[in-house]
C-alpha positions as CSV (number, residue, x, y, z in Angstrom):
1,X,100.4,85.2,43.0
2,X,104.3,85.2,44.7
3,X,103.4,85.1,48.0
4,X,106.8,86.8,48.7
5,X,106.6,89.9,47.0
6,X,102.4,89.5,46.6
7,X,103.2,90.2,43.3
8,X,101.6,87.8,40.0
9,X,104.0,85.5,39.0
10,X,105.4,85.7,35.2
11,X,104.6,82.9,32.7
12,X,108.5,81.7,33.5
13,X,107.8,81.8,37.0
14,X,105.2,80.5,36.6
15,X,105.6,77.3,34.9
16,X,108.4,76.4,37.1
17,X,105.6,76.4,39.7
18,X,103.3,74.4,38.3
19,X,105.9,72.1,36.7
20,X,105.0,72.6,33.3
21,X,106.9,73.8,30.3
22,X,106.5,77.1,28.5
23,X,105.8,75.0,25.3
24,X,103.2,72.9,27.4
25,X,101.8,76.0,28.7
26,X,101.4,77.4,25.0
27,X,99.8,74.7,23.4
28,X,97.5,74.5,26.1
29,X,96.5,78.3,25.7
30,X,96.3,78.3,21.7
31,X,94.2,74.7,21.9
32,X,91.5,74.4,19.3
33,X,88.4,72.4,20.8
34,X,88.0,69.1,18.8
35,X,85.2,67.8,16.9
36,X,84.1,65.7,19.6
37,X,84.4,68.5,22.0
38,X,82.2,70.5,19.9
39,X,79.4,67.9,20.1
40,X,79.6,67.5,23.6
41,X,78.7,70.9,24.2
42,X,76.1,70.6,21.9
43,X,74.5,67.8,23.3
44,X,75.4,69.2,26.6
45,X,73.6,72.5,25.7
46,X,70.4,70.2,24.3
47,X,70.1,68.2,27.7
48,X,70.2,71.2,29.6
49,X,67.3,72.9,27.4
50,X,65.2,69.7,27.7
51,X,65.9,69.2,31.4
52,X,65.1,72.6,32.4
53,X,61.4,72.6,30.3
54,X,60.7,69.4,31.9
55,X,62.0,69.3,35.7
56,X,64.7,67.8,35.6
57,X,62.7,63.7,34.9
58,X,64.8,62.6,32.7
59,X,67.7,60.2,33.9
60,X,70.3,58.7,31.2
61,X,68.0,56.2,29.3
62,X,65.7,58.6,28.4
63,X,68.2,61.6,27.5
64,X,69.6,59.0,24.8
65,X,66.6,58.3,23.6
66,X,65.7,61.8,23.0
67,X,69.5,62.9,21.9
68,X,69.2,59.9,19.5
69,X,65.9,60.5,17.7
70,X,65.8,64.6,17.7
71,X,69.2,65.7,17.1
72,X,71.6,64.4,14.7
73,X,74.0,63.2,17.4
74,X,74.2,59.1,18.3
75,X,75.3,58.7,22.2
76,X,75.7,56.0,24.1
77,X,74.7,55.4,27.8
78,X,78.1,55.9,28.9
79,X,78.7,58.9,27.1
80,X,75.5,60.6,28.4
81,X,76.4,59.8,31.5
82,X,80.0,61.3,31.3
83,X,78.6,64.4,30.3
84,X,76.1,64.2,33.2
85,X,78.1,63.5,35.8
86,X,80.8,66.3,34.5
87,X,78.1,68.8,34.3
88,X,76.2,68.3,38.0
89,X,73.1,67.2,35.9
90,X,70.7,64.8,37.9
91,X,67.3,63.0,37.8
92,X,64.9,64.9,40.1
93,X,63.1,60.7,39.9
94,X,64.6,58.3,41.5
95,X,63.8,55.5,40.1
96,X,63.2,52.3,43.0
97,X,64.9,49.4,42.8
98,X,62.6,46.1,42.2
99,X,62.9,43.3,44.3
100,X,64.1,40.3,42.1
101,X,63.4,37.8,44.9
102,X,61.0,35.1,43.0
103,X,57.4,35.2,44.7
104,X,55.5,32.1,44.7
105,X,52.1,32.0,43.7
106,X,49.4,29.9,44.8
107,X,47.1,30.0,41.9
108,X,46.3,32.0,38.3
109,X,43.0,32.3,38.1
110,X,41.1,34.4,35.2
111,X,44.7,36.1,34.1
112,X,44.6,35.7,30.5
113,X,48.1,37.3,30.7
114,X,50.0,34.7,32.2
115,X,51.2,31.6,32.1
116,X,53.7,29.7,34.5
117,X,56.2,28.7,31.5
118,X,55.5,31.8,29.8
119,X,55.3,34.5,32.3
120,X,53.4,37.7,31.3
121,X,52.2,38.1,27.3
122,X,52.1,42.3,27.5
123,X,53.2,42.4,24.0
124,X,50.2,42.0,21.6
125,X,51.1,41.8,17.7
126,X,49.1,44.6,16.9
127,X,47.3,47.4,17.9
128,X,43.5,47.7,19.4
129,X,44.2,43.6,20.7
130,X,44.5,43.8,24.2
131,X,44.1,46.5,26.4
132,X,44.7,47.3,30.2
133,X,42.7,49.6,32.7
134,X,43.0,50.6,36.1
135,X,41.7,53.7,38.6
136,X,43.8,55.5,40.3
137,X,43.7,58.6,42.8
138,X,44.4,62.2,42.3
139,X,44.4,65.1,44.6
140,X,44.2,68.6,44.2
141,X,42.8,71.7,46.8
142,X,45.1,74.5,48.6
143,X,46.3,71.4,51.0
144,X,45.3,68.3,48.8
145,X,42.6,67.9,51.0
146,X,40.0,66.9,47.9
147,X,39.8,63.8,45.5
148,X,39.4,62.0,42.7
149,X,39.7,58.3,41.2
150,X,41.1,58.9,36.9
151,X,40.3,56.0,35.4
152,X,42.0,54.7,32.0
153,X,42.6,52.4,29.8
154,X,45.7,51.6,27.8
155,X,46.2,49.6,24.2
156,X,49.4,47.2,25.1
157,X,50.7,47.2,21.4
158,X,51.2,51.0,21.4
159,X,50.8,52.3,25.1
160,X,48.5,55.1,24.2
161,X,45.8,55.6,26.2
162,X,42.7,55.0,24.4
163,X,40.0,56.6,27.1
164,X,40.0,57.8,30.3
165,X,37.0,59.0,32.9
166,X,36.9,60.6,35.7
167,X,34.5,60.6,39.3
168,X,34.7,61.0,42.9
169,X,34.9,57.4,43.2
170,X,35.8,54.2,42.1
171,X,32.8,52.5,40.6
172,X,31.1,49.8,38.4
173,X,30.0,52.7,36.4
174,X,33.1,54.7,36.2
175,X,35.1,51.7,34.9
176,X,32.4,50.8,32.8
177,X,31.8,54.0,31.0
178,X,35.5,54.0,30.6
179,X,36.0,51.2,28.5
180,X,32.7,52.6,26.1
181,X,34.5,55.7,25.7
182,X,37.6,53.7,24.9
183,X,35.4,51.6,22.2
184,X,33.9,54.6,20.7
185,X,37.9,56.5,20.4
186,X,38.9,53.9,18.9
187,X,36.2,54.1,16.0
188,X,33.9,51.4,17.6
189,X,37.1,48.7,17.6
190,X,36.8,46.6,20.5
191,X,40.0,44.6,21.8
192,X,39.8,40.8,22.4
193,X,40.9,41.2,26.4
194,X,40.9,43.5,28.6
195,X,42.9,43.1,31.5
196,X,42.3,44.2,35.2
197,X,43.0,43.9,38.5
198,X,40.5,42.4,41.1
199,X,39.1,45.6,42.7
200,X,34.7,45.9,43.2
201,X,34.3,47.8,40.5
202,X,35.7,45.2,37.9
203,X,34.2,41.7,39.5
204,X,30.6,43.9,39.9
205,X,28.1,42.6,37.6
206,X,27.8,45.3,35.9
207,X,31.1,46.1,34.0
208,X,31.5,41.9,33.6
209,X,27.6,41.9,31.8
210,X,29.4,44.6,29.7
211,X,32.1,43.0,28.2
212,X,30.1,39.9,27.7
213,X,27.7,41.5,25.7
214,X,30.4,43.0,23.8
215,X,32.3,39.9,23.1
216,X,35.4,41.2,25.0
217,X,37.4,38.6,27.0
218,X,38.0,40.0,30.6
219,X,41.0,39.0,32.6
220,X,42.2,39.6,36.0
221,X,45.5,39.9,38.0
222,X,46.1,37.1,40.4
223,X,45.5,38.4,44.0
224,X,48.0,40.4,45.8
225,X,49.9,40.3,42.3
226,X,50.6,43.9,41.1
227,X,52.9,43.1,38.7
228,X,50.1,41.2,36.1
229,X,48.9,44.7,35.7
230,X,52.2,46.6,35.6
231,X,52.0,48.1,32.1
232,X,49.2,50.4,34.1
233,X,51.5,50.9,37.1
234,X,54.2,52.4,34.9
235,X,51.5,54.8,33.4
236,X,50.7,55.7,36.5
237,X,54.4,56.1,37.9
238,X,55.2,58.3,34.3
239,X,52.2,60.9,34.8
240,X,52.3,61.6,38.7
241,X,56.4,61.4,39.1
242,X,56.5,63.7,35.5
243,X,53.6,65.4,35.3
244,X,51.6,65.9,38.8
245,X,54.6,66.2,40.7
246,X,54.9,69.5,38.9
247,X,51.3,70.8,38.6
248,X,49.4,71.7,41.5
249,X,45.9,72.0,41.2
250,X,43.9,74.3,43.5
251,X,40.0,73.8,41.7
252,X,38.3,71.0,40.3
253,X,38.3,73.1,36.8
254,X,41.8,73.0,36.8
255,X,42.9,69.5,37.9
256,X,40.6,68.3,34.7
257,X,42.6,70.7,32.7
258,X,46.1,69.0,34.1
259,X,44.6,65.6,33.6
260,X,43.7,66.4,29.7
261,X,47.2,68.0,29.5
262,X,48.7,64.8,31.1
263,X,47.0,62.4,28.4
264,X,48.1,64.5,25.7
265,X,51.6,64.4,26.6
266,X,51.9,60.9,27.7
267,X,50.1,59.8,24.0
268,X,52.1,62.1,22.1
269,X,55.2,64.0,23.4
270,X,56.1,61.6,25.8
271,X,59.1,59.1,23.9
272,X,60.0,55.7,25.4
273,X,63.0,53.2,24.9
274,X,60.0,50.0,24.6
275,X,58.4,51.6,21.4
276,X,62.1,52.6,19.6
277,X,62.5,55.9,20.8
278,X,58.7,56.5,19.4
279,X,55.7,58.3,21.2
280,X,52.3,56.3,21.6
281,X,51.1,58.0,18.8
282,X,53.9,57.9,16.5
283,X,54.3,53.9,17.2
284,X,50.8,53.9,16.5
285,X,50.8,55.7,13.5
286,X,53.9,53.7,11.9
287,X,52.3,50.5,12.5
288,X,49.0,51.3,10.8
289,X,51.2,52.9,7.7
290,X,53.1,48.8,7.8
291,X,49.5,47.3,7.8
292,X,48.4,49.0,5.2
């Protein structure tokens, strides 16, 4: 607009405002989006789908995991994150940083998991080997006022959770009756170890008589260690930060529902960058197909 005569300028006019040439000005109207415009969009118009039926929890690494292995686009981390940051798109997680500082520890004992040279052993060469449990709390009611301790257990080789339980507290005999159920999912397979931390319910005599009598090594974090039990951390981070965040639960009928909801989608919709882009399941499945 002329703001001498409030009149619109003509294209001549125009261009000698904006400094451009009428041929410039041309081209730019008559411009035919590229092939690698075209994708863009398309992946644009995929992460936006996918973002907005899942709140927004997926940051770069996961979008090019997904963008890799459902559509027929390859993107890099750099390219995701162009289209990201062009687009206002961002992670409802944020993701904590880890402290690298080095921790010294005073002594192992019964972690099977560890070693000083070695450092942690979380990746089994198969399937129904070693597996990891922990409890954890959930909360549901009109002001979270009411409780409950989940507890699971998790086959390292594929990350699929093999059994869970659930009671108003944290027992021998929840964590006990966890790992039968696990046995008896997994067709009456039981792993060689199963790791977990120090809490009462996993030094009580009655979980430990358990696993002896089935033949099942049973190793422990060192105290004050989280980290020998991450791979359970991380499932626990995934499902509450992903899922529960999400889902309020108002009855004891319904937080059981989310819970069986949560499994489901963590074992089989749920794709991470440590098994190739592949859900529990699927990793699961493929490495039964290569052992047969």
């Amino acid at each position: 607009m002329n703001p001498d005569s409030g009149k619109p300028y003509g294209i001549s006019a125009a261009c000698r405002v904006l400094k451009v040439s009428r041929a410039a000005y041309y081209k730019w109207l008559n411009r035919k989006p590229t092939a690698h415009q075209l994708e863009n969009e398309a992946i644009l118009a995929y992460m936006i789908e996918l973002e907005e039926n899942n709140h927004y929890i997926f940051g770069v690494k996961r979008l090019v995991t997904y963008i890799n292995v459902e559509t027929p686009y390859h993107v890099s981390h750099g390219r995701v994150r162009r289209i990201m940051r062009r687009n206002h798109i961002q992670s409802s997680i944020r993701v904590a940083k880890r402290n690298h500082k080095a921790e010294k520890k005073e002594y192992l004992l019964a972690n099977k998991l560890y070693t000083e040279d070695a450092g942690h052993a979380f990746h089994p060469i198969g399937p129904n080997r070693v597996m990891v449990t922990d409890c954890s709390e959930l909360t549901y009611g009109i002001k979270n006022e009411k409780k409950l301790r989940l507890s699971a257990v998790k086959d390292l080789y594929d990350h699929r959770i093999v059994g869970y339980y659930v009671a108003p507290t944290e027992t021998a005999q929840l964590v006990t009756d966890t790992i039968k159920l696990a046995i008896d999912n997994n067709n009456g397979i039981k792993p060689e170890i199963v790791h977990s931390d120090q809490g009462s319910a996993y030094t009580g005599g009655m979980y430990n008589t358990f696993l002896a009598g089935e033949g099942i090594t049973h190793s422990m974090s060192r105290p004050g260690t989280p980290g020998d039990n991450s791979p359970m951390e991380s499932f626990w981070s995934a499902i509450k930060t992903e899922y529960f965040a999400f889902e309020q639960a108002l009855s004891e009928i319904e937080i059981m529902k989310h819970i069986k909801d949560a499994i489901h989608w963590y074992n089989y919709e749920r794709r991470q960058d440590t098994l190739n882009g592949m859900t529990p399941m699927e990793y699961r499945n493929h490495a039964v197909k290569e052992i047969a």
